[in-house]
C-alpha positions in Angstrom: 122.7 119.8 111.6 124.0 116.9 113.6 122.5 114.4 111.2 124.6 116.0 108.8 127.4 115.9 111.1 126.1 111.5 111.8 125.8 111.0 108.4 122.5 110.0 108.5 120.8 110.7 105.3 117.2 108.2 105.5 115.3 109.3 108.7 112.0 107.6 109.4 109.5 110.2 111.6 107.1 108.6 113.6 104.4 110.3 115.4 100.8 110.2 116.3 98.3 110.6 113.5 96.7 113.6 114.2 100.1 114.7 114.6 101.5 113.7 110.8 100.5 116.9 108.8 102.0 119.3 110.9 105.5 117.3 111.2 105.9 116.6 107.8 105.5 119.8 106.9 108.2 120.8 109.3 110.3 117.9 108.7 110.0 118.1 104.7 110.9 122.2 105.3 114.0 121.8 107.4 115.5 119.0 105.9 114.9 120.9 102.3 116.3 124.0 103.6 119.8 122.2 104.1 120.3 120.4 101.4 117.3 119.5 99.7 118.5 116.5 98.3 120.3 115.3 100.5 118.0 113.3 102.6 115.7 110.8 102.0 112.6 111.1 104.3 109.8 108.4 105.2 107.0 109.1 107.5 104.8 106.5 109.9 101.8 107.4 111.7 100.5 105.6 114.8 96.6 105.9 115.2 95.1 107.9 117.3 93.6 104.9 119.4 92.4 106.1 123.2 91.5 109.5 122.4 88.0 110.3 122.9 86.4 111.9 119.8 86.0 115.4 120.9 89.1 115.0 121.9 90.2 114.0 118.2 88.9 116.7 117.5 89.8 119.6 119.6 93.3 118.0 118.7 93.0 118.0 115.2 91.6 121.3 115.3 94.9 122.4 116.8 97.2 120.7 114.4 95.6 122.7 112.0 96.2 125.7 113.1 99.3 124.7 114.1 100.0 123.7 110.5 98.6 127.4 109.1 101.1 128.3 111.5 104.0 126.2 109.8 102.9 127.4 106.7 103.4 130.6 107.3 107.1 130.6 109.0 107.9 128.0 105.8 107.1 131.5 103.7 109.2 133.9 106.1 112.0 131.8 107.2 114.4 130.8 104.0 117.6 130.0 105.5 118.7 127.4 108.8 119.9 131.1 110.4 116.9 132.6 109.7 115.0 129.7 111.3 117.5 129.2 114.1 117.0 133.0 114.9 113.4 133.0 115.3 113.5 129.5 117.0 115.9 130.6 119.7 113.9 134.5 120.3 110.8 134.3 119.4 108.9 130.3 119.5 106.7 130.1 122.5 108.4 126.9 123.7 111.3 128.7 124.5 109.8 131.5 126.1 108.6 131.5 130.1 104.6 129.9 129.9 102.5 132.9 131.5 99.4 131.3 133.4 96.8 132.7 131.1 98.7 130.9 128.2 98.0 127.4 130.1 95.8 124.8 128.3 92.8 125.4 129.6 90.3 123.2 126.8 89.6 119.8 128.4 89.6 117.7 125.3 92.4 119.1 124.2 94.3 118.4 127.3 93.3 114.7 126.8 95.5 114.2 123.8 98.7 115.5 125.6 
């Protein structure tokens, strides 16, 4: 990992609210999966000011499953390979966007 490589050990994650679950998860996964103790990890939320509320919603609705998501990879994928495997073949961000797969919810489109 290059913050292994930087020496970096205390990383502070900051994202949005709505956002926080999902990336903690993530970052808490990762980060354990090299050396668990090796890093010291704080997390900072910024609120979710100028959303409307059903786009708070729809978003947060999405970062839940999103999170479910997380959760369920966190199970499968045990080792950095494993999860550099699967990120590099088979996550959707990597992959070419077919039109039918474009956000089509207007409240959740807000929040991007």
């Amino acid at each position: 990992m290059p913050t292994r490589r930087m020496g970096w050990r205390r990383l502070l994650v900051i994202t949005s609210e709505f956002h926080m679950p999902r990336s903690e998860e993530i970052f808490r996964w990762i980060f354990g999966l090299d050396s668990p103790k090796s890093y010291e990890l704080e997390f900072a939320a910024s609120p979710n000011d100028g959303l409307s509320a059903a786009a708070l919603s729809a978003r947060r609705a999405h970062e839940l499953a999103g999170l479910q998501n997380v959760l369920e990879l966190r199970a499968q994928l045990t080792s950095l390979r494993a999860l550099a495997a699967w990120l590099f073949t088979a996550h959707r961000q990597y992959q070419a966007i077919r039109e039918s797969e474009l956000i089509a919810d207007g409240e959740l489109l807000e929040s991007y």
